[in-house]
C-alpha positions as CSV (number, residue, x, y, z in Angstrom):
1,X,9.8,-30.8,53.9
2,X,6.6,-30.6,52.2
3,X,3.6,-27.9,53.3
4,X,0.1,-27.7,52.3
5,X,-0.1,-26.0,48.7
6,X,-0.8,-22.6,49.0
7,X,-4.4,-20.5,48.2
8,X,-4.3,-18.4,45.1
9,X,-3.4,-15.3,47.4
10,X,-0.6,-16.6,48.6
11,X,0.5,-18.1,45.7
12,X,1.0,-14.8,43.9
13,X,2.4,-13.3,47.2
14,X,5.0,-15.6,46.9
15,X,5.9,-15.3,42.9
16,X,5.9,-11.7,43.7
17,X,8.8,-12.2,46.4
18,X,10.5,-14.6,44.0
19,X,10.4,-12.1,41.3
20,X,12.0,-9.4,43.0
21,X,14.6,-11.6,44.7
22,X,14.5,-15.8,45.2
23,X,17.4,-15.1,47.8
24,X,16.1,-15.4,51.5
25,X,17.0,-15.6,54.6
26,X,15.6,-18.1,56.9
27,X,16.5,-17.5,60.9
28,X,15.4,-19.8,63.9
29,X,16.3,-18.7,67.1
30,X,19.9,-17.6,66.8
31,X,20.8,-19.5,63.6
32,X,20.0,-18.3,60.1
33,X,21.1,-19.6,56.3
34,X,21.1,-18.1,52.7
35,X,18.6,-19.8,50.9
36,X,18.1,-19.0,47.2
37,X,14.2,-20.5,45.9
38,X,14.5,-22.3,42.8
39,X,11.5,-24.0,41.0
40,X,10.5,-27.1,41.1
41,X,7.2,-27.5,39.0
42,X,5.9,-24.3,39.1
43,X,5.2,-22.1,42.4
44,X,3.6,-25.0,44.0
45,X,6.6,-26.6,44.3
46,X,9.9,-25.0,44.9
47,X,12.9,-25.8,46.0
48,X,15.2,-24.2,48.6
49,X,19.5,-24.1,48.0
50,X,21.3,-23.4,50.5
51,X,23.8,-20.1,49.5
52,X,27.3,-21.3,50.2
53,X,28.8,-19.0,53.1
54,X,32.1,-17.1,51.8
């Protein structure tokens, strides 16, 4: 999936998260997955992995 590239703003919001921890968790509805953020080329393109379940 590709999204419009982020403003500065966010752009450091999000190397902020990503410093602290690149695990997430992504939830829709009543599913969720283990992602872990991995870059790409730079912030403005990253890459998700899904975190394999136990």
């Amino acid at each position: 999936m590709i999204s419009p590239s982020l403003d500065d703003g966010a752009r450091e919001d999000l190397k902020q998260l990503v410093d602290a921890d690149p695990c997430f968790t992504l939830r829709l509805d009543a599913s969720a997955v283990e992602v872990q953020v991995e870059d790409f080329d730079g912030l403005d393109h990253v890459r998700l992995v899904v975190i394999p379940g136990p």
